[in-house]
C-alpha positions in Angstrom: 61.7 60.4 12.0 58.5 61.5 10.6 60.1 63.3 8.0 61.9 60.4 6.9 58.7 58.3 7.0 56.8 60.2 4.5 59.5 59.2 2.3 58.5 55.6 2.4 55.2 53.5 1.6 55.3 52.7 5.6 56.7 52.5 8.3 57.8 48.7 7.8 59.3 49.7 4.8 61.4 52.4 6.7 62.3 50.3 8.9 63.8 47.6 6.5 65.8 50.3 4.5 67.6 51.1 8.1 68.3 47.5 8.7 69.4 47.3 5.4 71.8 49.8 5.9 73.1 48.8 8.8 73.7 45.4 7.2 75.6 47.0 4.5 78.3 49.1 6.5 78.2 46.4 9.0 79.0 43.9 6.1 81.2 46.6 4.6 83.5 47.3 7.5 84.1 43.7 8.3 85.2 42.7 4.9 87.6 45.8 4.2 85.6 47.4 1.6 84.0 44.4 0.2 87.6 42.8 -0.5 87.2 39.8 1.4 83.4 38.9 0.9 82.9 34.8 0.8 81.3 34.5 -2.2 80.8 30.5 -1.7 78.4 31.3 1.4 76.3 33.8 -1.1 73.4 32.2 -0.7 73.8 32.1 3.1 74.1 35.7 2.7 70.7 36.1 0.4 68.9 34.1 2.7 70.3 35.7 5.7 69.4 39.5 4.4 66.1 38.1 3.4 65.5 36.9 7.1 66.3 40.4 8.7 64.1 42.3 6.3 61.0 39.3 7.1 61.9 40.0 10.9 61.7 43.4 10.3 58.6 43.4 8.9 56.8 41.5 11.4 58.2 43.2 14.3 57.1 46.2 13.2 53.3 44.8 12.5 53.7 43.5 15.6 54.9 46.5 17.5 51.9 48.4 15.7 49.1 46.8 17.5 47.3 48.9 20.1 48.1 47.0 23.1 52.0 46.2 21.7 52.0 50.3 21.4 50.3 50.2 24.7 52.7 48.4 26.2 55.8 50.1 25.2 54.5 53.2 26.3 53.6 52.3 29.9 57.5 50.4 29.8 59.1 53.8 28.9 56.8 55.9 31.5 57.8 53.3 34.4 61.6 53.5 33.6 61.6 57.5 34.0 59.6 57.4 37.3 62.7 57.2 39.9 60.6 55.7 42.8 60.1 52.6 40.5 63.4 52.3 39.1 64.9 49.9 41.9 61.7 47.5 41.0 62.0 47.7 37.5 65.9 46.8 38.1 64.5 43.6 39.9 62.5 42.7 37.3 64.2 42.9 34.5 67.0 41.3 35.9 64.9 38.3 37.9 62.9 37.9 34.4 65.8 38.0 32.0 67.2 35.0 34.7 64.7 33.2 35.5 62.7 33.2 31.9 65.0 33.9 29.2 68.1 32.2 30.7 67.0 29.5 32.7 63.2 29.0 31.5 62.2 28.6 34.5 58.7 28.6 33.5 58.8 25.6 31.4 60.4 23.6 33.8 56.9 24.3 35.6 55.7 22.1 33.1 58.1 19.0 33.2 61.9 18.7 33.8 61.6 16.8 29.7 59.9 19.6 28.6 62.2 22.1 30.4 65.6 20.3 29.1 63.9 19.9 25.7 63.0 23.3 25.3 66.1 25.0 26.6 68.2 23.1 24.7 66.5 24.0 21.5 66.0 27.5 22.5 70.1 27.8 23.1 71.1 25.7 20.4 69.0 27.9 17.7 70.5 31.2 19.3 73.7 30.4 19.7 73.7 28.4 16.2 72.3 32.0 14.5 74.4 33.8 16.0 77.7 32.1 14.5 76.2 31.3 11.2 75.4 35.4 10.7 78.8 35.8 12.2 80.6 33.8 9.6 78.0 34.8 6.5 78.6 38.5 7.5 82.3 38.1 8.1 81.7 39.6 11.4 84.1 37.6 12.9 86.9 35.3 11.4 90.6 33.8 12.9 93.9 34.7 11.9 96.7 33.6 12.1 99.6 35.6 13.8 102.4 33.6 13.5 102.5 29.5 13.3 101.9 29.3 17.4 99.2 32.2 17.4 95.8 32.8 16.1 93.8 36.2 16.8 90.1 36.4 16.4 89.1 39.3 14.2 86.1 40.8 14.9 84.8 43.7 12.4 88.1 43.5 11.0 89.8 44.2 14.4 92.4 41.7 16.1 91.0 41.1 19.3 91.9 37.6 21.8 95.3 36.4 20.6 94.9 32.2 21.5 97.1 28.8 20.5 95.8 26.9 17.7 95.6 24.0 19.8 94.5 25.4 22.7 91.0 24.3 24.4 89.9 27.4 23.9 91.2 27.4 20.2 89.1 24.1 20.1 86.2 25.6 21.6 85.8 28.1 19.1 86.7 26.1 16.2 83.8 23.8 17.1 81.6 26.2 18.3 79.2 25.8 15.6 79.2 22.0 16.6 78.3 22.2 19.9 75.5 24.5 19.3 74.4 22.3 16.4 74.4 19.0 19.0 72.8 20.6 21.6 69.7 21.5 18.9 69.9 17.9 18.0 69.4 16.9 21.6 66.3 19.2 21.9 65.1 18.0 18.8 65.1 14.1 19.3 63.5 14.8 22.7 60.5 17.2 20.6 60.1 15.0 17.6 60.0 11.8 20.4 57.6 13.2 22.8 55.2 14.6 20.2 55.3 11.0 18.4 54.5 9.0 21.4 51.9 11.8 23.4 48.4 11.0 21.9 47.2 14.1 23.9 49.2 16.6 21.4 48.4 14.7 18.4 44.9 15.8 18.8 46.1 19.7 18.8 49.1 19.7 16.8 49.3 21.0 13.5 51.6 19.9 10.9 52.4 23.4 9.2 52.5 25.1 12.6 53.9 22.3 14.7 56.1 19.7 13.0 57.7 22.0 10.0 59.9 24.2 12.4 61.1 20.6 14.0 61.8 18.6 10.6 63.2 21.8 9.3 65.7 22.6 12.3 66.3 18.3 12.2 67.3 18.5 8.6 70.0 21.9 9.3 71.2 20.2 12.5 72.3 16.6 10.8 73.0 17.6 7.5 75.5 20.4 9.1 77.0 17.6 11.4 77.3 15.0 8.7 80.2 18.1 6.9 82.1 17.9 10.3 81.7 14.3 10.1 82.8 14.2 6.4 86.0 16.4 6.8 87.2 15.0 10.1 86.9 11.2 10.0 86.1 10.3 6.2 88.9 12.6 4.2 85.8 14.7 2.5 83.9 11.8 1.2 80.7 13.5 -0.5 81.2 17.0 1.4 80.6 19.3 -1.5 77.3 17.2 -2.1 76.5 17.2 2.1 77.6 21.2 1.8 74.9 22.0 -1.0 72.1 19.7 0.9 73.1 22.3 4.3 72.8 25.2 2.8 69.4 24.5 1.2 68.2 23.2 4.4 69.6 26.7 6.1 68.2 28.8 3.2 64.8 27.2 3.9 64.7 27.9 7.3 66.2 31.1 7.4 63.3 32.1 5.1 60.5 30.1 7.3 61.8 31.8 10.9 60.2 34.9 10.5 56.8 33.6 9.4 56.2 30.7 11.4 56.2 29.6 15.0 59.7 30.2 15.6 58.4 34.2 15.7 58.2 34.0 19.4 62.1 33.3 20.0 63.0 37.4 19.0 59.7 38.7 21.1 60.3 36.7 23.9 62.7 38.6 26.1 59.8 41.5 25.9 58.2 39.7 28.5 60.2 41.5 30.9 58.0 44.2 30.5 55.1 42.4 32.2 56.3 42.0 35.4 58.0 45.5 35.6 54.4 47.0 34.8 52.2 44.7 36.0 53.1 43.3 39.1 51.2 43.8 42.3 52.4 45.3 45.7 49.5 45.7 48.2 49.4 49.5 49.5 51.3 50.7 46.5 49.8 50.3 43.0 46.8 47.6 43.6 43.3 48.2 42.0 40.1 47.9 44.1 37.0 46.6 43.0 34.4 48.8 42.8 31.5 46.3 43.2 33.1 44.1 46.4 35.8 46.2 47.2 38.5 43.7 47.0 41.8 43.8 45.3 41.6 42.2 42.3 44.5 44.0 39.8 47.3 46.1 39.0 46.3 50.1 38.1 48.7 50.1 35.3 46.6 47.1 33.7 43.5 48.2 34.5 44.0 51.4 32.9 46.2 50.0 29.7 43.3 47.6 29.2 40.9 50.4 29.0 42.8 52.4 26.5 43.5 49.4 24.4 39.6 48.8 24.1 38.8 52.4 23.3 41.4 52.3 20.6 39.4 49.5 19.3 36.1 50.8 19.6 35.0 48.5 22.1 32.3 50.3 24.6 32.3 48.7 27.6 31.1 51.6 29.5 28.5 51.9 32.2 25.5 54.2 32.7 27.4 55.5 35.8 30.2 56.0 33.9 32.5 53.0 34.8 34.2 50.6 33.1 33.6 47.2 33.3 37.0 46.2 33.6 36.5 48.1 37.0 34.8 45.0 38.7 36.6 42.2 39.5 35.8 39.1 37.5 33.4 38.0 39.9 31.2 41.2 39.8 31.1 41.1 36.3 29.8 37.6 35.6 27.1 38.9 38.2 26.7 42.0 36.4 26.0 40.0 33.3 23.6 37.9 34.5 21.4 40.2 36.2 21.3 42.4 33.1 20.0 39.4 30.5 17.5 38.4 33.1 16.4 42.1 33.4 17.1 42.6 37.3 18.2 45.2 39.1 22.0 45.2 39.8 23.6 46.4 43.5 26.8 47.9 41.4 25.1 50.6 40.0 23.4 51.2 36.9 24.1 48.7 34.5 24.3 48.7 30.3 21.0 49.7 29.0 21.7 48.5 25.0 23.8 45.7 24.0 27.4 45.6 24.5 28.5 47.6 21.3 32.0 45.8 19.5 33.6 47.1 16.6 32.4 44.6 13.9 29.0 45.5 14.5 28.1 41.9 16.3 25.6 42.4 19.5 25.5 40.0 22.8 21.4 40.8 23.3 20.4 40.0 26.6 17.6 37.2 26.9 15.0 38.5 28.7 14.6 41.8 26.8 11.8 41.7 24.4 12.9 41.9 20.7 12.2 44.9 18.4 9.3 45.0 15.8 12.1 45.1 12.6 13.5 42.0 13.6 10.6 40.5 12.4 10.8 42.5 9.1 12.1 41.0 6.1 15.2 42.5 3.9 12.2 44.4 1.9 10.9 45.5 6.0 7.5 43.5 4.9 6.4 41.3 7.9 
């Protein structure tokens, strides 16, 4: 692999040739040799390959940062160590239920909230999903004979159904039921952001509102075709079929650079409780100042090597960390070093906590040097 990266500017423009690759065979396999390529969803099919190389791109910047890095590695050392494999089974299973499935966590918050957000969350996946599907050519129906359809999937036959089956129905209408649950989600977003003075305050219009009006306009305009063709013979479908795919052009270009970022990372949070979680006797981390439990070792020590990859020196005089104190102990610690008194955890910081942009937190009762007093010429 390191070869192969010397070959490219970096290692997110590795990564997008390999994804653009894959897209190509992928795309290649499931439309015979390029033979059967929908050349009316083009620009579904622009848009879409724009959106895996912009995905690409900021996974990889993401999965560069020092406690991302961090992170991985810890994950893969954890899965190898066979006394932990039962609990990391547990928690990747319990987290993938409980907060990717069923968002449990946001239900915490309010049952609106939780409905709100799940159906969003569910509606956009499952309304990707189909739309790369179909774009792609990934999967497609044919028919069989006049009482049999098969779904092809990478130009295999697989499930053989009836055309007017409810399964035959579901499918056909997938897209739709995706598409109304987003709606749902939406209404209840737009709705509860309109009437809650408390997140008007926060919100931001760029950050907050776009990603709604955006997935609004997709969801209805992409209705309003089903609407068109089913109850009103195709009354002004080619014009409705233009607006949609402007709409899903626009916000297949905004996902990977806006909020909407956090829907790919987010089943990574399974890595948090499979590394970080506590069990008393087994992988707890003492305070050194009071003695009490106050973390989990892996943390402890993966905080420590994130801030030494940044150049943060938060080291003692005795050699300590300070992230080996609980919080407590180190808002003491603090304290009794800017008033200039002696600490019971040991030797404290002599010089100002040292951070890599060259800013200084001087403590207040220390007298200040003579060349602060000097001028940029060092005249008094």
């Amino acid at each position: 692999m390191k070869g192969l990266e010397r070959s490219f500017y970096s290692k997110a423009s590795m990564y997008s040739f390999i994804v653009l690759m894959v897209l190509f065979f992928l795309l290649w396999m499931s439309t015979g040799q390029f033979t059967k390529v929908k050349w009316a969803s083009s620009g579904y099919m622009i848009a879409s390959i724009i959106f895996f190389i912009g995905m690409t791109i900021r996974l990889t910047a993401w999965g560069l940062r020092p406690a991302t890095q961090q992170m991985i590695k810890r994950s893969f050392q954890n899965m190898k160590t066979k006394k932990r494999q039962k609990r990391n089974t547990k928690a990747i299973v319990t987290t993938l239920v409980d907060n990717i499935i069923l968002q449990k966590y946001i239900f915490k918050r309010g049952i609106y909230r939780g409905v709100q957000h799940w159906l969003i969350a569910w509606g956009c996946i499952g309304s990707l999903a189909i739309t790369f599907a179909l774009t792609f050519n990934w999967m497609s129906f044919k028919m069989v004979d006049p009482s049999t359809f098969a779904v092809v999937v990478f130009g295999f036959e697989t499930l053989k159904m009836h055309p007017e089956s409810i399964f035959a129905e579901m499918s056909y209408n997938a897209l739709n039921i995706t598409s109304s649950m987003l709606l749902v989600g939406l209404v209840m977003a737009i709705t509860r952001r309109l009437k809650n003075n408390d997140l008007k305050v926060t919100e931001r219009a760029e950050f907050d509102l776009l990603p709604l009006y955006l997935m609004l306009a997709m969801t209805v305009s992409g209705l309003v075709l089903t609407v068109s063709y089913k109850f009103l013979s195709g009354w002004m479908h080619p014009q409705m079929a233009l607006i949609h795919q402007i709409t899903v052009v626009v916000f297949l270009l905004y996902f990977p650079f806006g909020k909407l970022f956090h829907l790919p990372i987010r089943p990574l949070a399974t890595a948090v409780p499979m590394n970080y979680q506590e069990e008393v006797g087994v992988d707890t981390k003492n305070c050194i100042g009071c003695d009490e439990l106050y973390s989990n070792d892996d943390q402890i020590t993966d905080v420590q090597a994130i801030l030494g990859q940044q150049n943060f020196d938060f080291e003692m005089q005795d050699g300590h960390k300070l992230s080996d104190y609980c919080p407590a102990c180190r808002r003491k610690i603090r304290v009794m070093n800017h008033l200039n008194m002696p600490s019971p955890f040991g030797k404290t910081m002599e010089e100002p906590v040292q951070t890599n942009n060259g800013i200084h937190i001087p403590g207040f009762g220390r007298e200040r040097n003579e060349t602060f007093y000097e001028d940029v010429k060092g005249e008094k």
